[in-house]
PDB file of N, CA, C and O in Angstrom:
ATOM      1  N   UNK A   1     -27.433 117.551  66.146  1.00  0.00           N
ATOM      2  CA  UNK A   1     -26.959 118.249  67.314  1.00  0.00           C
ATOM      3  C   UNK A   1     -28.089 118.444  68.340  1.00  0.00           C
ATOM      4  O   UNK A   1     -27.776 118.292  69.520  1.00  0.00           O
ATOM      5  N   UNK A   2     -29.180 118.714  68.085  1.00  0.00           N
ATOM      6  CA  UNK A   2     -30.608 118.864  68.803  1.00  0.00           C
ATOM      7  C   UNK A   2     -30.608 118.042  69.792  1.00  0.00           C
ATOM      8  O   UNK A   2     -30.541 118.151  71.016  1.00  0.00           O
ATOM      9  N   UNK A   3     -30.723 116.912  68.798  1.00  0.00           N
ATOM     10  CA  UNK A   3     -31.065 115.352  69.553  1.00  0.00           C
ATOM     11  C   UNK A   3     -30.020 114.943  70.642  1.00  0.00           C
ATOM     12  O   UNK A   3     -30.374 114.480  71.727  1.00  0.00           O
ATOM     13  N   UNK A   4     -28.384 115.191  70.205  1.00  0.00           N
ATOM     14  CA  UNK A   4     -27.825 114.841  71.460  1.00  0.00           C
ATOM     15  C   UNK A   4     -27.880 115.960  72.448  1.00  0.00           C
ATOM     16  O   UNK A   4     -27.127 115.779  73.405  1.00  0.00           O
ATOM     17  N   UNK A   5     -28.464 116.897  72.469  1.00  0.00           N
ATOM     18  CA  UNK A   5     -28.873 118.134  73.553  1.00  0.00           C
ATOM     19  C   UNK A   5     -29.948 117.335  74.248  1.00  0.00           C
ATOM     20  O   UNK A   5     -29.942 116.872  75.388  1.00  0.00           O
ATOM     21  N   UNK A   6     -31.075 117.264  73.101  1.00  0.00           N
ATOM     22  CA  UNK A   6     -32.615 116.414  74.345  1.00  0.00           C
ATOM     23  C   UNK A   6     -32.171 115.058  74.710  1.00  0.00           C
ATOM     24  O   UNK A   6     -32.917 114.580  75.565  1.00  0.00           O
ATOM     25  N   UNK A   7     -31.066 114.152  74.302  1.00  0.00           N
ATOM     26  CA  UNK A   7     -30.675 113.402  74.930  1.00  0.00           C
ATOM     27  C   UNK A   7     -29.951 113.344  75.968  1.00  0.00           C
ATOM     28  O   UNK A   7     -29.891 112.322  76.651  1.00  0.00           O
ATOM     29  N   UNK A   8     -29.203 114.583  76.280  1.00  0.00           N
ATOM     30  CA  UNK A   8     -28.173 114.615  77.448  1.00  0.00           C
ATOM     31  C   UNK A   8     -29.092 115.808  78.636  1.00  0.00           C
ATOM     32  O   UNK A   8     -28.807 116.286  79.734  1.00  0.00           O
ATOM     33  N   UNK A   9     -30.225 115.916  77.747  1.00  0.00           N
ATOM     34  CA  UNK A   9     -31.177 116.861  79.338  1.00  0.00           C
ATOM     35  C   UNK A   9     -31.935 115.636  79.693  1.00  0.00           C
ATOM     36  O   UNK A   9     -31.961 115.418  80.905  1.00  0.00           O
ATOM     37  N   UNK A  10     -32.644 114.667  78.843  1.00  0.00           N
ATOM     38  CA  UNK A  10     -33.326 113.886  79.277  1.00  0.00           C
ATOM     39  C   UNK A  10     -32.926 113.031  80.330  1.00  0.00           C
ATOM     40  O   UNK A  10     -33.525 112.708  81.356  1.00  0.00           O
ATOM     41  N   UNK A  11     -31.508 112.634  79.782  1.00  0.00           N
ATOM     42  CA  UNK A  11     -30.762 111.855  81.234  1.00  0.00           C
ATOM     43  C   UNK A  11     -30.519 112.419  81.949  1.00  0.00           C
ATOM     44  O   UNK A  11     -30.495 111.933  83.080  1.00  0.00           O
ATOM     45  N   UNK A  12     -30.151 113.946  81.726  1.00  0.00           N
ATOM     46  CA  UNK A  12     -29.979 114.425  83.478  1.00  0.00           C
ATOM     47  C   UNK A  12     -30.894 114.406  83.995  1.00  0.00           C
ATOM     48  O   UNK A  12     -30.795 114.015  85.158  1.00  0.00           O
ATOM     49  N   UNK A  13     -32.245 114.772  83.531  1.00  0.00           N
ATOM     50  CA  UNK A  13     -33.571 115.294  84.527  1.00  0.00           C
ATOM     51  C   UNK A  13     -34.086 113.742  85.248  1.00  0.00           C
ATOM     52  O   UNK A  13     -34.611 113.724  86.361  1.00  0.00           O
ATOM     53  N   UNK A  14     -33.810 112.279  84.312  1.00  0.00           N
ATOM     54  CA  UNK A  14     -34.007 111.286  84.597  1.00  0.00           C
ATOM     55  C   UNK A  14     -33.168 110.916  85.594  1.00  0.00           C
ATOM     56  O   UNK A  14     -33.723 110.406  86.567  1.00  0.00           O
ATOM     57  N   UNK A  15     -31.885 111.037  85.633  1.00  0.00           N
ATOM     58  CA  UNK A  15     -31.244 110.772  87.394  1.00  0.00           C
ATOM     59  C   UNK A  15     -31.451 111.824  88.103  1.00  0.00           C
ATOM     60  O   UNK A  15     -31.751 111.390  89.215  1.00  0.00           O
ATOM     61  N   UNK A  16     -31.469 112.835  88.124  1.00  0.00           N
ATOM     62  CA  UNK A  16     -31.935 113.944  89.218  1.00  0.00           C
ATOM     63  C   UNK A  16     -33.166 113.634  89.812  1.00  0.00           C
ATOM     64  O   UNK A  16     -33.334 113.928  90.995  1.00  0.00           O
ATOM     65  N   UNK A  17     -34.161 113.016  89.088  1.00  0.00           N
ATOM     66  CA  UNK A  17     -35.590 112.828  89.625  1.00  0.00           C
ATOM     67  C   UNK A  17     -35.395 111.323  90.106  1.00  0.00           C
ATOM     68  O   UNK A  17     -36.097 111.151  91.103  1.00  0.00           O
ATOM     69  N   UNK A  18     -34.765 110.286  89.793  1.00  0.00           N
ATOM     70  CA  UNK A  18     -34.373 108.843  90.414  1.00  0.00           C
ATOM     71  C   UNK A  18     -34.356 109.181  91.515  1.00  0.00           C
ATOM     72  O   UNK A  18     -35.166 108.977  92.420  1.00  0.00           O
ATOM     73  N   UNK A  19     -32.733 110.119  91.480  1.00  0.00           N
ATOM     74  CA  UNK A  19     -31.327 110.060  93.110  1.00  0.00           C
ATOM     75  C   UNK A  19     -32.364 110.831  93.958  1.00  0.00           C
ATOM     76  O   UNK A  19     -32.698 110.288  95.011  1.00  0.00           O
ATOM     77  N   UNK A  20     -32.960 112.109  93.624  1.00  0.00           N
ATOM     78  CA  UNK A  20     -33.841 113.017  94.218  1.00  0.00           C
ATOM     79  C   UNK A  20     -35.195 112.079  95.037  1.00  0.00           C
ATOM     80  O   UNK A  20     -35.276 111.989  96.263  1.00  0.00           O
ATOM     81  N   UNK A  21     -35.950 111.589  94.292  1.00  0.00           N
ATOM     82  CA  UNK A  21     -37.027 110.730  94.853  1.00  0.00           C
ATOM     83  C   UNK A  21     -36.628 109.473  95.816  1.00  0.00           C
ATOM     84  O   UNK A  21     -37.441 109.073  96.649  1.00  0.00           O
ATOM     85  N   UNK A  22     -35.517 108.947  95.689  1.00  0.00           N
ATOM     86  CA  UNK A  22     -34.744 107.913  96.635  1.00  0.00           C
ATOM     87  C   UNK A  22     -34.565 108.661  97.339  1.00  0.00           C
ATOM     88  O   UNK A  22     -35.375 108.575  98.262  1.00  0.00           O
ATOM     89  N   UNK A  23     -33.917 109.405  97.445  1.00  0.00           N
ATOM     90  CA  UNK A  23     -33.464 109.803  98.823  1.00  0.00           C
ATOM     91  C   UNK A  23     -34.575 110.467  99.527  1.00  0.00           C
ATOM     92  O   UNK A  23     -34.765 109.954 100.630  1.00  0.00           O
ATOM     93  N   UNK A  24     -35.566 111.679  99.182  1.00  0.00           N
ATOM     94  CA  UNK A  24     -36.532 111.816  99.648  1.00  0.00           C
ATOM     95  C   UNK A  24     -37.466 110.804 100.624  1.00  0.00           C
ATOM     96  O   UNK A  24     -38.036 110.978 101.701  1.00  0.00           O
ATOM     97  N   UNK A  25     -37.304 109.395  99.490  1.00  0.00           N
ATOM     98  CA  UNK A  25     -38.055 108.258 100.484  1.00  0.00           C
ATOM     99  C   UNK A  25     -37.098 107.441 101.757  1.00  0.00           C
ATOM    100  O   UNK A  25     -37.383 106.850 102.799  1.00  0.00           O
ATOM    101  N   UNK A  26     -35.871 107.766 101.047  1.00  0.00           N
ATOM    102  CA  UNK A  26     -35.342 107.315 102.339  1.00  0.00           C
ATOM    103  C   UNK A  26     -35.205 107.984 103.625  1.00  0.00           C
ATOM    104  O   UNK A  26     -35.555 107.455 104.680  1.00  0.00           O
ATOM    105  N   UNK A  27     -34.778 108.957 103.553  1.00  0.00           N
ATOM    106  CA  UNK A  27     -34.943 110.117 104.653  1.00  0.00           C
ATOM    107  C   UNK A  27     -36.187 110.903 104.933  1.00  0.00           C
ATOM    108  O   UNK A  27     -36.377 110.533 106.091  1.00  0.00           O
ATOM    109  N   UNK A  28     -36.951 111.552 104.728  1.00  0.00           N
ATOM    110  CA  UNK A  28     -38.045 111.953 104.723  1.00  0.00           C
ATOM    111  C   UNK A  28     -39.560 110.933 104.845  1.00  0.00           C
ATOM    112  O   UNK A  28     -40.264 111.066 105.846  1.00  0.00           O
ATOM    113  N   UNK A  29     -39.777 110.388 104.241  1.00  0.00           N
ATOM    114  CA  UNK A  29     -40.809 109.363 104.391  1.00  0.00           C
ATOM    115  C   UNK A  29     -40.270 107.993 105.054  1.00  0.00           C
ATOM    116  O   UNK A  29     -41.155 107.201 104.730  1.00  0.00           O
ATOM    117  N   UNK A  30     -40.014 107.798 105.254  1.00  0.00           N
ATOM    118  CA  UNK A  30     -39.524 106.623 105.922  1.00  0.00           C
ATOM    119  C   UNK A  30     -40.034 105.938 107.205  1.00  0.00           C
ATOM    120  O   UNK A  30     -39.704 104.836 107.642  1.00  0.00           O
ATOM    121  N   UNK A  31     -41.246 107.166 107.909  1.00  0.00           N
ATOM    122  CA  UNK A  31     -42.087 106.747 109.086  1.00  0.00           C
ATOM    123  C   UNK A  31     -43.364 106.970 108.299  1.00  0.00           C
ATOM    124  O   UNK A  31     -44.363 107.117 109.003  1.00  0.00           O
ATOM    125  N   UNK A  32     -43.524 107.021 107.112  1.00  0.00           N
ATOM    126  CA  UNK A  32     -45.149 107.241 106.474  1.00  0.00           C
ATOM    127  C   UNK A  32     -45.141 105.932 105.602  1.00  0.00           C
ATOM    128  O   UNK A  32     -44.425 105.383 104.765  1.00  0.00           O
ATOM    129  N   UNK A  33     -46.555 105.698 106.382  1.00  0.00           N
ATOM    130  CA  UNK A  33     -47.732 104.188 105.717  1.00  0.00           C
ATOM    131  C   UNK A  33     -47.752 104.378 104.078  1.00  0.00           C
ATOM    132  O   UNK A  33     -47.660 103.509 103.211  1.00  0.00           O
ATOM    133  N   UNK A  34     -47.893 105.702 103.955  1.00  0.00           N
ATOM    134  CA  UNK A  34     -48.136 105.884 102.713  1.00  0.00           C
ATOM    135  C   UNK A  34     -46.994 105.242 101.845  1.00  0.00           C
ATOM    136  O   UNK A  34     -47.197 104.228 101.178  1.00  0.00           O
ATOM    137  N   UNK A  35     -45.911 105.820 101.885  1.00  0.00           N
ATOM    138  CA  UNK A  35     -45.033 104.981 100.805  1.00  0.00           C
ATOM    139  C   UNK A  35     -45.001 103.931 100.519  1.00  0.00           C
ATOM    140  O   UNK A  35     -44.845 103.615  99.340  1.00  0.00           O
ATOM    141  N   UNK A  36     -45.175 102.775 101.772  1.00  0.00           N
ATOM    142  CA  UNK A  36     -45.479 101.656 101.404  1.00  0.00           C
ATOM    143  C   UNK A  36     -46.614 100.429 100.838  1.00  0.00           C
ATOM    144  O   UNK A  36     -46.675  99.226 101.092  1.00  0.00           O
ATOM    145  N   UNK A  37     -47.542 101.401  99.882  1.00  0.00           N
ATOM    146  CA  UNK A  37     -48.041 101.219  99.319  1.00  0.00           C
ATOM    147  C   UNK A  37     -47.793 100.660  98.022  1.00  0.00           C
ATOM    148  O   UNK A  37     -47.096 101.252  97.199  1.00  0.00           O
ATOM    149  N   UNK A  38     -48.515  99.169  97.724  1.00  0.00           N
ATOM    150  CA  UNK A  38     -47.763  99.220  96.028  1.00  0.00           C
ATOM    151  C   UNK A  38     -48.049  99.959  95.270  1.00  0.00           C
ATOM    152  O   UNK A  38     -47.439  99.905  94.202  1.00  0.00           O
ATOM    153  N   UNK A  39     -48.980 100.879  95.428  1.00  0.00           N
ATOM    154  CA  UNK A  39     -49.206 101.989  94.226  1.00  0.00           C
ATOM    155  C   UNK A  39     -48.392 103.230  94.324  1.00  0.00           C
ATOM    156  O   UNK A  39     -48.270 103.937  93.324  1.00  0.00           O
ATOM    157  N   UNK A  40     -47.925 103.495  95.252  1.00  0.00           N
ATOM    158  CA  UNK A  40     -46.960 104.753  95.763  1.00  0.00           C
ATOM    159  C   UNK A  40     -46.276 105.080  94.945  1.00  0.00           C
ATOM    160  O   UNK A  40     -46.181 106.303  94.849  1.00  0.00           O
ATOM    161  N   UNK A  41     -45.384 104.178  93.860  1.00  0.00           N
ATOM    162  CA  UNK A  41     -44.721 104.685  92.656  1.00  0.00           C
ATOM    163  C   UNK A  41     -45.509 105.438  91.769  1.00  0.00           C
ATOM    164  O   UNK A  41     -45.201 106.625  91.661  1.00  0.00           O
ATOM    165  N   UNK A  42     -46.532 104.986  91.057  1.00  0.00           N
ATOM    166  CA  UNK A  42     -47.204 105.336  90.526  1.00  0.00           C
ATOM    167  C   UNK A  42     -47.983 106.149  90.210  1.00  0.00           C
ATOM    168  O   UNK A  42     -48.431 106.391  89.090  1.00  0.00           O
ATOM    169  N   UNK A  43     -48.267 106.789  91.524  1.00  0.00           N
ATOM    170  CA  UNK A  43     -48.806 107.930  91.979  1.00  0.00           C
ATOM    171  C   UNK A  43     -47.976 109.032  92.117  1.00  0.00           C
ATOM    172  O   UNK A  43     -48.422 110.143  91.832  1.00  0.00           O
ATOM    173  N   UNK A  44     -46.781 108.890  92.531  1.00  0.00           N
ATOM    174  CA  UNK A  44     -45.492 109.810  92.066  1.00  0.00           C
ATOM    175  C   UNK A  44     -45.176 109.851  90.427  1.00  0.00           C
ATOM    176  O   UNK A  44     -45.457 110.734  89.616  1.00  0.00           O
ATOM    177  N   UNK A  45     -44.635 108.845  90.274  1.00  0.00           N
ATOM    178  CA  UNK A  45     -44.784 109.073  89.066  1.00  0.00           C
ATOM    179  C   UNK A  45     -45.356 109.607  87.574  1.00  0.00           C
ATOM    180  O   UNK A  45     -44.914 110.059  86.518  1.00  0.00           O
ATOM    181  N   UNK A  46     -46.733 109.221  88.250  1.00  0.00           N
ATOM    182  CA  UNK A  46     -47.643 109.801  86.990  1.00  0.00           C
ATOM    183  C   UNK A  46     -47.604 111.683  87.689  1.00  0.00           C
ATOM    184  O   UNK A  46     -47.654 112.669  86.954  1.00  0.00           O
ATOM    185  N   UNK A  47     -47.527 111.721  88.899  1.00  0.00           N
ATOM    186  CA  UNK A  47     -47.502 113.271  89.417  1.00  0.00           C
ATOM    187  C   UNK A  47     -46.451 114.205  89.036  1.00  0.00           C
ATOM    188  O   UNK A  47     -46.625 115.422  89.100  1.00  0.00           O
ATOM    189  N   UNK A  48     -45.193 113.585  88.579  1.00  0.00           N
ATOM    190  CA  UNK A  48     -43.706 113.900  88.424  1.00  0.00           C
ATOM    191  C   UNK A  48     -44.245 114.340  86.737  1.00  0.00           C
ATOM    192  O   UNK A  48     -44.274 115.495  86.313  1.00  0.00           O
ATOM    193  N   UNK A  49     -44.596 113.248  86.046  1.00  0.00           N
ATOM    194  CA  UNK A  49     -45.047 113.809  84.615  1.00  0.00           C
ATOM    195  C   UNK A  49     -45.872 115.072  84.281  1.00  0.00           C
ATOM    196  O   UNK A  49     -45.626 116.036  83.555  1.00  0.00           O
ATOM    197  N   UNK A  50     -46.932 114.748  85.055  1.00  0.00           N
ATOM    198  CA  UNK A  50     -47.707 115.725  85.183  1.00  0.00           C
ATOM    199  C   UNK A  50     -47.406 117.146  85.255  1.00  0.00           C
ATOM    200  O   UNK A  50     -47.956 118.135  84.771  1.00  0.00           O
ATOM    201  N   UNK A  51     -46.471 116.993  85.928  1.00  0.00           N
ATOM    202  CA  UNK A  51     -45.535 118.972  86.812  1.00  0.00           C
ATOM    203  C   UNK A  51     -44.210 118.757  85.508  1.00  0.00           C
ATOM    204  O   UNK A  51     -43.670 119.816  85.188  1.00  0.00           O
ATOM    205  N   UNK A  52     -43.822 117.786  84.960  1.00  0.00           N
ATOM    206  CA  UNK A  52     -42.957 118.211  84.075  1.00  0.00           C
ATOM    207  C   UNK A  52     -43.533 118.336  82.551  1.00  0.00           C
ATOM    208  O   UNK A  52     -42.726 118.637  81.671  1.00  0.00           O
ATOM    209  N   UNK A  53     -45.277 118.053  82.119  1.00  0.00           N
ATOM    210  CA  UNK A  53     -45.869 118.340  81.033  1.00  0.00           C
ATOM    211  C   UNK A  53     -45.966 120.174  80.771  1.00  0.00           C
ATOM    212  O   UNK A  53     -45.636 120.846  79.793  1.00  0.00           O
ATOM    213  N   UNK A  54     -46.384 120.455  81.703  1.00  0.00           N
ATOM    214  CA  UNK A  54     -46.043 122.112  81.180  1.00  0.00           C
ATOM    215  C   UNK A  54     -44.298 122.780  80.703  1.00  0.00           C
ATOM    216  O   UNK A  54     -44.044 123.880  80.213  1.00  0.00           O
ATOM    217  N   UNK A  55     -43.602 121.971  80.963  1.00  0.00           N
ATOM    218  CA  UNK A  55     -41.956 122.545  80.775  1.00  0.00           C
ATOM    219  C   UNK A  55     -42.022 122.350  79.563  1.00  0.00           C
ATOM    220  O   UNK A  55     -42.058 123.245  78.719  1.00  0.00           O
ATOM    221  N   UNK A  56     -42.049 120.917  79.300  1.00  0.00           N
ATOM    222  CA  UNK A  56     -42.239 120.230  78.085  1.00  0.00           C
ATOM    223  C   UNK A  56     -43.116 120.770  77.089  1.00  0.00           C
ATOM    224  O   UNK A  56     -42.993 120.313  75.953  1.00  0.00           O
ATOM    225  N   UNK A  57     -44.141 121.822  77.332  1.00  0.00           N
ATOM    226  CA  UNK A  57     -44.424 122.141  76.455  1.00  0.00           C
ATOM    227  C   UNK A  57     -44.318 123.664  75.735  1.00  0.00           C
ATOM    228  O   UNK A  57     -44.710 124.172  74.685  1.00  0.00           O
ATOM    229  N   UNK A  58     -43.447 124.152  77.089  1.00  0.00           N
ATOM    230  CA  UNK A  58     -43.248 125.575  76.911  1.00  0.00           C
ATOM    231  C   UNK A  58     -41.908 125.506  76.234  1.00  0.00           C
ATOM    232  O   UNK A  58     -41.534 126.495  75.604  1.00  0.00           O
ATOM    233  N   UNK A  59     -41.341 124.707  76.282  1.00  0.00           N
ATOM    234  CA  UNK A  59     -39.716 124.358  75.614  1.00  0.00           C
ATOM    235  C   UNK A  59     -39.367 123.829  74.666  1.00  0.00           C
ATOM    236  O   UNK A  59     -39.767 122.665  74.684  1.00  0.00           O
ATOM    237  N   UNK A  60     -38.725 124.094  73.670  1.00  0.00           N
ATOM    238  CA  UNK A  60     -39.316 123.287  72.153  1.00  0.00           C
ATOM    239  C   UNK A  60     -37.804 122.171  72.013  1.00  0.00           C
ATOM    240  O   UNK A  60     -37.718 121.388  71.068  1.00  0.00           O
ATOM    241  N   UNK A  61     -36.790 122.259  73.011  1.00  0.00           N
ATOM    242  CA  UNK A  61     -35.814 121.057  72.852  1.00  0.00           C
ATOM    243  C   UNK A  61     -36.505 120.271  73.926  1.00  0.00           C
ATOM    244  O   UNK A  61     -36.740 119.311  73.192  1.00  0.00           O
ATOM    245  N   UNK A  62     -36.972 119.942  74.969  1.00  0.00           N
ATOM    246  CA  UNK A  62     -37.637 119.165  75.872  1.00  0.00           C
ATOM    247  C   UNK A  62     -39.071 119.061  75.566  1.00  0.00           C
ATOM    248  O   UNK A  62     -39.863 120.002  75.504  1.00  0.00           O
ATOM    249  N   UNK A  63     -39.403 117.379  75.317  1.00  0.00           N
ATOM    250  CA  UNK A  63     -40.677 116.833  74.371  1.00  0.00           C
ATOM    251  C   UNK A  63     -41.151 116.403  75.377  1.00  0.00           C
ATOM    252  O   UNK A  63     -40.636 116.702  76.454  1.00  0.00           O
ATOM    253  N   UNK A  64     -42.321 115.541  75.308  1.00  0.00           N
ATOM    254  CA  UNK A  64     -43.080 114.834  75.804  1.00  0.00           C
ATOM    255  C   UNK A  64     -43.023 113.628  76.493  1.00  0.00           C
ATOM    256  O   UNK A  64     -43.619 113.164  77.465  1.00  0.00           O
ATOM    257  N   UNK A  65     -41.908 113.133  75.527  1.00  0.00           N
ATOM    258  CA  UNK A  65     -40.954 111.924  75.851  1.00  0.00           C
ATOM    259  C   UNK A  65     -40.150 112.086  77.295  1.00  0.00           C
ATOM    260  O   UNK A  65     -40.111 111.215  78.164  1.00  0.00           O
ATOM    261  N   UNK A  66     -39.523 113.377  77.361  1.00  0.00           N
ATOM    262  CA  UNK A  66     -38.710 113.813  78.155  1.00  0.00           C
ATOM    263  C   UNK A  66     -39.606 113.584  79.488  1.00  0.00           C
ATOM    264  O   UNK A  66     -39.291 112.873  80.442  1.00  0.00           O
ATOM    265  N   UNK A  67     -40.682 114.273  79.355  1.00  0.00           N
ATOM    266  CA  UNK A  67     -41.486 114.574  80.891  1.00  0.00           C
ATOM    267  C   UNK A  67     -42.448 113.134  81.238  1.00  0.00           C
ATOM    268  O   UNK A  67     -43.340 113.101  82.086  1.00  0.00           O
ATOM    269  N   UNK A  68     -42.045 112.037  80.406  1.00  0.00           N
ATOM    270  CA  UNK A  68     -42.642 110.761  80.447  1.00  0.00           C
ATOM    271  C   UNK A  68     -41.735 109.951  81.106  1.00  0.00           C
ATOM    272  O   UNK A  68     -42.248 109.281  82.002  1.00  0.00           O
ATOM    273  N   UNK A  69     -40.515 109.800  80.938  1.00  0.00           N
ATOM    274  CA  UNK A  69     -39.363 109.500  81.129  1.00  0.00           C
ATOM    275  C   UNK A  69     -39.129 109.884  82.637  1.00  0.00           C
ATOM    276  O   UNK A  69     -39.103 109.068  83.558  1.00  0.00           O
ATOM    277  N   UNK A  70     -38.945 111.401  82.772  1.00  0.00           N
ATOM    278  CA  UNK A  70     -38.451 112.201  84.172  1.00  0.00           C
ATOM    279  C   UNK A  70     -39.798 111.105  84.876  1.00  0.00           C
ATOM    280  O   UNK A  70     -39.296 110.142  85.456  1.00  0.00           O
ATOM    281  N   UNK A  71     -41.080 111.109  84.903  1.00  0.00           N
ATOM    282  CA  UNK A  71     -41.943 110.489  85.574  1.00  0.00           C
ATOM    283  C   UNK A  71     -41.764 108.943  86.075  1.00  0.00           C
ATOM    284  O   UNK A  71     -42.011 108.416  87.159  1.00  0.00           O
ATOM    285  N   UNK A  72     -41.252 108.445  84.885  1.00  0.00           N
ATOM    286  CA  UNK A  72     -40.556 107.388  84.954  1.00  0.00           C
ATOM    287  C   UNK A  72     -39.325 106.772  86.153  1.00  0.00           C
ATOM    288  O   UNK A  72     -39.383 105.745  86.829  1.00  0.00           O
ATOM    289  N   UNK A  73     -38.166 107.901  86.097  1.00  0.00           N
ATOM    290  CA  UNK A  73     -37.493 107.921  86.824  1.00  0.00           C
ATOM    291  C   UNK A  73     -37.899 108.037  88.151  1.00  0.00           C
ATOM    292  O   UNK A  73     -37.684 107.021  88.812  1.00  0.00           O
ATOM    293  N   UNK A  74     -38.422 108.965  88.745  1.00  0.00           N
ATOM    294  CA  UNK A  74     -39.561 109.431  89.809  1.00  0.00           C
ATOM    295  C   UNK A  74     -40.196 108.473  90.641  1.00  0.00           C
ATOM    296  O   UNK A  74     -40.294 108.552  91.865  1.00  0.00           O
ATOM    297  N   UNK A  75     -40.779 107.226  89.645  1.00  0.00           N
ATOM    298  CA  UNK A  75     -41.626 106.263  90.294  1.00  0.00           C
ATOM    299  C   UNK A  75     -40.299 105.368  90.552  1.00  0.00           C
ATOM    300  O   UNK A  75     -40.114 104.834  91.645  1.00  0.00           O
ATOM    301  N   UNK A  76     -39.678 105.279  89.817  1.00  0.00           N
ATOM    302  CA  UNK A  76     -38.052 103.994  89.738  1.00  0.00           C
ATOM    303  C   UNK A  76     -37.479 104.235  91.260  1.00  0.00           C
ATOM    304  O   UNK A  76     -37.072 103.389  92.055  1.00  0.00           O
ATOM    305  N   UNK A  77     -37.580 105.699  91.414  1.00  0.00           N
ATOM    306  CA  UNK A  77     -36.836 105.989  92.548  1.00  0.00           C
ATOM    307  C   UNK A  77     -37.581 105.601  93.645  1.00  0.00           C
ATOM    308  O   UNK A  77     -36.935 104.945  94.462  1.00  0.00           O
ATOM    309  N   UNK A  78     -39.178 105.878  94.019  1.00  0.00           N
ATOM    310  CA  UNK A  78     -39.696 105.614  94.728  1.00  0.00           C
ATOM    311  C   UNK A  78     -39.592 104.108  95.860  1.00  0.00           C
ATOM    312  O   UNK A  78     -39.536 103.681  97.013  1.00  0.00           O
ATOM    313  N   UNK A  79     -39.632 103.770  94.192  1.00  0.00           N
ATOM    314  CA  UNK A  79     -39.565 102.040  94.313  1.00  0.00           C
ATOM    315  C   UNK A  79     -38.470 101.408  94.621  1.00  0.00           C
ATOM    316  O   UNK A  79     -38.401 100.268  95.080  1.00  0.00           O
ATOM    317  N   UNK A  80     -37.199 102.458  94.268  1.00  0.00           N
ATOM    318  CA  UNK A  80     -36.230 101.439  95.301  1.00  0.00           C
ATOM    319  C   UNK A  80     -35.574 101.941  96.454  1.00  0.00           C
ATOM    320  O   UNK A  80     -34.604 101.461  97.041  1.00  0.00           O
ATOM    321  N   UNK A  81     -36.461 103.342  96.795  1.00  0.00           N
ATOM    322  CA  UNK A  81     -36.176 103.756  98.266  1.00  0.00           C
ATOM    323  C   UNK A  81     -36.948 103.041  99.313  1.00  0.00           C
ATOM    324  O   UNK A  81     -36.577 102.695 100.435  1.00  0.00           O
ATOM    325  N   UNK A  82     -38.382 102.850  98.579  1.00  0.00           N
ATOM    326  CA  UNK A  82     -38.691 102.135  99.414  1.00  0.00           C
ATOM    327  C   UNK A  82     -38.266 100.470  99.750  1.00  0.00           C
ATOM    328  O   UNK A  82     -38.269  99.940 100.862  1.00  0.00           O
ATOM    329  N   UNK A  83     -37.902  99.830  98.423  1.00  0.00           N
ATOM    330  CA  UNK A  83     -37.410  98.636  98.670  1.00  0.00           C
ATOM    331  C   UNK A  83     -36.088  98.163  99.635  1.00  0.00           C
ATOM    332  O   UNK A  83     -35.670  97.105 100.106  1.00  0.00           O
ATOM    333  N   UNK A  84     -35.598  99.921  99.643  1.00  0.00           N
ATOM    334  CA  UNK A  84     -34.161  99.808 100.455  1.00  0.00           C
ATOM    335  C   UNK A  84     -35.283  99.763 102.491  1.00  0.00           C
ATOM    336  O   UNK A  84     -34.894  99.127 103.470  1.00  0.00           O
ATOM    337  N   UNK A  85     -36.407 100.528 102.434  1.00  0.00           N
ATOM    338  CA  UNK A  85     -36.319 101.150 103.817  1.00  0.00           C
ATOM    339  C   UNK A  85     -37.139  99.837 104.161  1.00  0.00           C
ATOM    340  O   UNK A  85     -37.391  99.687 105.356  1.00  0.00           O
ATOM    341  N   UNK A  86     -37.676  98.687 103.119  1.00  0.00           N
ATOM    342  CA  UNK A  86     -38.382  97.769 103.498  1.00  0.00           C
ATOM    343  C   UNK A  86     -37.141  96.589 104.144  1.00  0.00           C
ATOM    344  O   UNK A  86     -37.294  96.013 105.222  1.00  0.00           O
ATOM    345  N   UNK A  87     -35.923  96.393 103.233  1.00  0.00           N
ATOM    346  CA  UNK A  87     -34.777  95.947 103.631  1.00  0.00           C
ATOM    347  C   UNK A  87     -33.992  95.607 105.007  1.00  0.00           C
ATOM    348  O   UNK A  87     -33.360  94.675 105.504  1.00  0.00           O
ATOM    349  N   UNK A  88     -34.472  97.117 105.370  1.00  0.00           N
ATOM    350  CA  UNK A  88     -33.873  97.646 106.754  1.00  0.00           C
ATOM    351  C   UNK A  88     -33.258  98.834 106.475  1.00  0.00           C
ATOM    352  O   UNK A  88     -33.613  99.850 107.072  1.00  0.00           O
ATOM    353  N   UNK A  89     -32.423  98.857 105.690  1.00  0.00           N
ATOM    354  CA  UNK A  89     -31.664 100.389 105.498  1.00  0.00           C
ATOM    355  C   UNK A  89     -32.207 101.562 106.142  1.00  0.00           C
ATOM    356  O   UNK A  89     -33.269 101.618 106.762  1.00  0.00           O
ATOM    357  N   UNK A  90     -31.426 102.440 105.950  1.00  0.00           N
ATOM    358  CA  UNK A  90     -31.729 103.411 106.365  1.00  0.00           C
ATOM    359  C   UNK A  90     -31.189 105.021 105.666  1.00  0.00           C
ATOM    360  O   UNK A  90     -31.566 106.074 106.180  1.00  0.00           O
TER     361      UNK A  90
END
């Protein structure tokens, strides 16, 4: 029962931090040099882990995995907001 609990927070926090970071880059950054950087994911990403390692450790159903993952998502999103605003989109 645990496991499908840290499995069904892990996926939420993992699309909340995707849909959340896309759209952020699409609307919000979208006139900054910075995002379009190839490292720009990455740097979110590993930052997204980072701010979700203390939850993760104050919370004993949300692991390590979890706040590796959410980071994960984070950079995913980055990367295809920006791939959308490189596109043209908007």
């Amino acid at each position: 029962m645990v496991e499908i609990i840290w499995l069904a927070a892990t996926g939420a926090a993992g699309a909340f931090g995707y849909a959340k970071s896309r759209g952020f880059v699409r609307t919000r950054l979208r006139f900054v040099d910075g995002v379009r950087k190839p490292y720009a994911p990455f740097i979110a990403g590993g930052v997204a882990a980072a701010a979700a390692a203390p939850v993760a450790w104050l919370l004993p159903i949300v692991g390590t995995a979890s706040a590796v993952i959410f980071g994960a998502s984070v950079g995913a999103g980055v990367a295809s907001g920006r791939k959308e605003l490189d596109q043209g989109g908007s």
